[in-house]
C-alpha positions in Angstrom: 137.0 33.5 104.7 140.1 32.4 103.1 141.1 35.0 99.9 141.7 33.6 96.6 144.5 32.9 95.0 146.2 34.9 92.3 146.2 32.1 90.0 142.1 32.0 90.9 141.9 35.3 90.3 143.6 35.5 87.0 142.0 32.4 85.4 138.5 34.3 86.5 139.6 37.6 84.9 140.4 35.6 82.2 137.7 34.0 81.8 135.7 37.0 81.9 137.3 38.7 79.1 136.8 35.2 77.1 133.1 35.6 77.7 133.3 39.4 76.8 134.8 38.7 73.8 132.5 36.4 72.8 129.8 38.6 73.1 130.7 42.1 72.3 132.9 40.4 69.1 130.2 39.4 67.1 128.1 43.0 68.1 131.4 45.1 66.5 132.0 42.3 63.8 127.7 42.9 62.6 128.2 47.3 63.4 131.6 47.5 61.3 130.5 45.8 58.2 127.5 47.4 58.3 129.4 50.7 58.6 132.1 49.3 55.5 132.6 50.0 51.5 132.1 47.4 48.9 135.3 47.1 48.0 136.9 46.7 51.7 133.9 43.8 52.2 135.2 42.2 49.1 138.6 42.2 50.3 137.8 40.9 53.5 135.9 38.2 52.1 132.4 39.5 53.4 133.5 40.5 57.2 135.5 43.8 58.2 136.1 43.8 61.9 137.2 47.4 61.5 135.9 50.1 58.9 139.0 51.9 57.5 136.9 54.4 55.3 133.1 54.0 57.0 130.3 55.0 55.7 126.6 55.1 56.1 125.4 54.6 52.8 124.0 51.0 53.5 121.6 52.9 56.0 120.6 55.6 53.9 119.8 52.9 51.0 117.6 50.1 53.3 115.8 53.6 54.8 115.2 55.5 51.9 111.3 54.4 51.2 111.7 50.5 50.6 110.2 47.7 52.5 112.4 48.2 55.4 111.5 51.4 55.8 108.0 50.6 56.2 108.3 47.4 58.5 110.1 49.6 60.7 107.3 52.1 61.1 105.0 48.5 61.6 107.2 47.2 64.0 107.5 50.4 66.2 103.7 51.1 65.9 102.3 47.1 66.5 104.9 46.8 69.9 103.6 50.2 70.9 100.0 49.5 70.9 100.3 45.9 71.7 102.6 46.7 74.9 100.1 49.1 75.7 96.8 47.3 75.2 98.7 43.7 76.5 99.8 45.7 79.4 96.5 47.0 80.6 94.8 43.7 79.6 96.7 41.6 81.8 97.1 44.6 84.9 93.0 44.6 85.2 93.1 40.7 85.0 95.6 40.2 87.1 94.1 42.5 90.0 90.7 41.4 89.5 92.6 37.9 90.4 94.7 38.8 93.0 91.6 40.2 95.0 90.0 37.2 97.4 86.3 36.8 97.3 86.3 37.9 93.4 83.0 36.0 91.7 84.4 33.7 89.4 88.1 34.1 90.3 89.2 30.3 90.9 88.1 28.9 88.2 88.9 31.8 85.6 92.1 31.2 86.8 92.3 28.0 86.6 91.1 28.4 83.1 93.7 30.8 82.6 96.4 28.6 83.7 94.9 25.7 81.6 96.0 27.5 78.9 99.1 28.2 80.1 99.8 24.3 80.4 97.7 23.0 77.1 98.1 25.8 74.4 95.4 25.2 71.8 98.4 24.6 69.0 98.9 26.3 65.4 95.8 25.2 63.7 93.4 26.0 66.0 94.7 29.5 66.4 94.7 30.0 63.0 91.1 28.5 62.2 90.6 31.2 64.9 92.3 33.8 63.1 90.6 33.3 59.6 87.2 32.8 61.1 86.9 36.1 62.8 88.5 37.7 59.3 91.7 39.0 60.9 93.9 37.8 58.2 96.0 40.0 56.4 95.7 42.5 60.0 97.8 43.9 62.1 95.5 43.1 64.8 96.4 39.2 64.0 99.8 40.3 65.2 98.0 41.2 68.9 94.9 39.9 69.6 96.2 35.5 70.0 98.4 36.8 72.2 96.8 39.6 74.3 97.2 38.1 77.5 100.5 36.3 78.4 99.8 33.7 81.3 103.2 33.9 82.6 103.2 38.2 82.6 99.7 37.1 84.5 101.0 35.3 87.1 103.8 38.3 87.7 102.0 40.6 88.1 99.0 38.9 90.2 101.8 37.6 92.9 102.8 41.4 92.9 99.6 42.7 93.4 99.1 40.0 95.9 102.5 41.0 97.8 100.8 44.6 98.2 99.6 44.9 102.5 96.1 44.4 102.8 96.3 47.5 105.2 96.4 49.7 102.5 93.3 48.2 100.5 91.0 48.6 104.5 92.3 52.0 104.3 91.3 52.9 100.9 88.1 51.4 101.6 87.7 53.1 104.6 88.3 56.3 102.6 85.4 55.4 100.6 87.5 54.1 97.6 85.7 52.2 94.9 87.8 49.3 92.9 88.9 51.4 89.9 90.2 54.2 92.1 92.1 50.8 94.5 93.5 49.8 91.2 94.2 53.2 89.4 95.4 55.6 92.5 97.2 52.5 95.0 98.0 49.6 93.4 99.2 50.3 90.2 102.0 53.3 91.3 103.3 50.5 94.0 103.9 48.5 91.2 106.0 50.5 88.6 108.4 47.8 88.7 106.6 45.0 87.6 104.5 46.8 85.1 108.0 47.8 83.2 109.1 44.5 83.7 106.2 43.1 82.0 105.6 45.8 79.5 109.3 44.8 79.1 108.4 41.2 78.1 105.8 42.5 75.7 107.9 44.2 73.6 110.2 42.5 73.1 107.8 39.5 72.3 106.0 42.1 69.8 109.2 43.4 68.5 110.5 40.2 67.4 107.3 38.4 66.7 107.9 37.6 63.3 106.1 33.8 63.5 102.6 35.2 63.3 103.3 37.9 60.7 104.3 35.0 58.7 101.1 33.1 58.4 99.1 35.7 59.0 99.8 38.5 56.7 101.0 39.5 53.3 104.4 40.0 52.6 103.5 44.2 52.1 102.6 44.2 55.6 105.2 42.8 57.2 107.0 44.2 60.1 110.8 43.9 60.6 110.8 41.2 62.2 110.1 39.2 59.6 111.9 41.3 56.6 114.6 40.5 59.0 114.2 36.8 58.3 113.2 36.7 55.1 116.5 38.4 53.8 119.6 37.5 56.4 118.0 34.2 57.6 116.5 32.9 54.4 119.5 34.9 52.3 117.0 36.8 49.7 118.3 39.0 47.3 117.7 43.0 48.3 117.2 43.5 44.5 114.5 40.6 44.3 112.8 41.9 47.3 112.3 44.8 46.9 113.6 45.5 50.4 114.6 49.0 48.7 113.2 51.5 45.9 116.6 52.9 45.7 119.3 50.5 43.7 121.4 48.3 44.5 124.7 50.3 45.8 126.2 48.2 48.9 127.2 45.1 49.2 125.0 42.4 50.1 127.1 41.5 53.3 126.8 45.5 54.0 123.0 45.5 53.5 122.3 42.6 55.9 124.3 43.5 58.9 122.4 47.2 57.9 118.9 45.9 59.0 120.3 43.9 61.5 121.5 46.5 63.5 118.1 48.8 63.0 116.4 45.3 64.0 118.3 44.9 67.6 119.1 48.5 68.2 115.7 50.1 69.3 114.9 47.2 71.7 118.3 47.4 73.1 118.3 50.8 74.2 115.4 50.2 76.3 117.0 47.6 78.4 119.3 50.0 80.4 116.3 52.3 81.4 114.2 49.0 82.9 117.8 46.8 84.4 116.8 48.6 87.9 113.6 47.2 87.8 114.5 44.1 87.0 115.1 42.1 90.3 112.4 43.6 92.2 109.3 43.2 89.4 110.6 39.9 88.4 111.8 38.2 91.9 108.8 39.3 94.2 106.3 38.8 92.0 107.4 35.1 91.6 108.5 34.0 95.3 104.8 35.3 96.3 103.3 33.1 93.3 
C-alpha cells in the first residue's frame, strides 16, 4: 500500500484540529461564561472564552431551591424510572418475540412494527393522554412512549443472535422461560441492554416535547426549563427559575443550566462507548 504524502497527512491533521475546534469551542465558550462575573460578561459583550476571576455563583443561585432545582430532581427521577421500566418492557417483549413458535408472535409483531411505520400522530396521543386522566403526571412523560420499536428490534435481533444450543441445554436442565430469560439470555446481552437503556435516557433526559403539552409549568423537568429560558429567552426574574435574586448575569445564568442540563447525560457516555459497536452492530445485521 502506497504511504501518504506529507502534504495528505498535514491537510488531515489539519482538518482534524478544525473539526476539534469546532466542537470542543463552543463546550469551553458555554463552561467559561457560565464560570464568569457580571462585569467581565459585560465587557465581553455576553461571551468570555476564558474566566479571569471565575466564580460559581451562577450555580449556587439556579440550585439554591428555584425551579431549576426542582426539574433537576424530575429529570433525574423520570429518566431513572422510565429507563428502568422501558428497559424491562421492551427486554420481555423483545424475547417473547425473538423465540419461534411464540402464540401470537407474527402478528404482534407485525403490529408492533405498524406502529413503528404509521405513528398514531399528536392528537391521538393526546386524546389518549387526557382520556385516561394522565394529564398534569409524570407518568404522561413514560407511559406514550414505553416501548421504543426501534430499541425492540435491537434487542430482539440480539436475542435472536444468542445459539440455540444454549436454550436445548437450559431446557434440558429443566429450565422454565423466566429462568431462560433471567439466568442466560439477559447476562449474554449486557451490551445491548446498556445500549438501549442508553437510548432511553437520553430520550427521557431530553424529552421536553411531552412535558410541554402535558404538564403544568410546576412540574416541569429540565428539559423543558431548559427551553423555556435559553431557547425561548425568558427572564430568570419573571420565571421564577430561582427564589434567590437576581445576582448574575443573564448570559451567566443561561450557559449555568445549560451545562447542569448536558453534564449528567454526558458522563454516562464514556462508561457505555465499549458497548457500543457490539449491542448496536449485531443486534442490527441479525435484524
Amino acid at each position: 500500500m502506497e504511504k501518504p504524502k506529507p502534504v495528505t497527512k498535514a491537510a488531515k491533521g489539519v482538518a482534524v484540529l478544525v473539526l476539534l475546534a469546532l466542537v470542543l469551542v463552543p463546550f469551553l465558550v458555554i463552561i467559561s461564561t457560565s464560570l464568569a462575573s457580571n462585569k467581565e460578561v459585560v465587557a465581553n459583550g455576553g461571551w468570555v472564552l476564558w474566566p479571569t476571576d471565575p466564580t460559581l455563583r451562577a450555580y449556587e443561585q439556579i440550585l439554591s431551591g428555584g425551579i431549576v432545582t426542582k426539574a433537576l430532581g424530575v429529570s433525574v427521577g423520570i429518566t431513572a424510572i422510565g429507563t428502568f421500566v422501558s428497559l424491562a418492557c421492551t427486554a420481555c417483549l423483545a424475547y417473547a418475540l425473538s423465540r419461534p413458535g411464540v402464540f401470537g408472535g407474527k402478528p404482534v409483531l407485525l403490529v408492533v412494527l405498524f406502529t413503528f411505520l404509521f405513528p398514531p400522530g399528536m392528537i391521538p396521543a393526546f386524546l389518549l393522554v387526557k382520556g385516561l386522566g394522565m394529564q398534569n403526571m409524570y407518568a404522561a412523560l413514560i407511559a406514550p412512549v414505553l416501548i421504543n420499536v426501534f430499541n425492540l428490534v435491537v434487542l430482539r435481533g440480539f436475542f435472536q443472535g444468542i445459539p440455540e444450543e444454549l436454550y436445548e441445554a437450559a431446557r434440558l436442565d429443566g429450565a422454565g422461560d423466566w429462568t431462560v430469560f433471567w439466568r442466560i439470555v439477559l447476562p449474554l446481552s449486557k451490551a445491548a441492554l446498556a445500549v438501549v437503556g442508553l437510548f432511553y435516557a437520553v430520550s427521557y433526559w431530553n424529552a421536553w416535547f411531552h412535558a410541554s403539552i402535558y404538564l403544568e409549568s410546576d412540574h416541569w423537568p429540565l428539559s423543558q426549563v431548559l427551553r423555556t429560558y435559553v431557547i425561548g429567552g425568558a427572564q430568570i426574574a419573571d420565571t421564577g427559575l430561582s427564589e434567590a435574586g437576581m445576582v448574575s448575569a443573564p448570559q451567566t445564568t443561561q450557559m449555568a443550566v445549560l451545562v447542569i442540563a448536558t453534564v449528567p447525560i454526558l458522563i454516562v457516555y464514556p462508561f457505555l462507548q465499549k458497548y457500543f459497536t457490539k449491542g448496536v452492530l449485531t443486534g442490527a445485521i441479525k435484524s
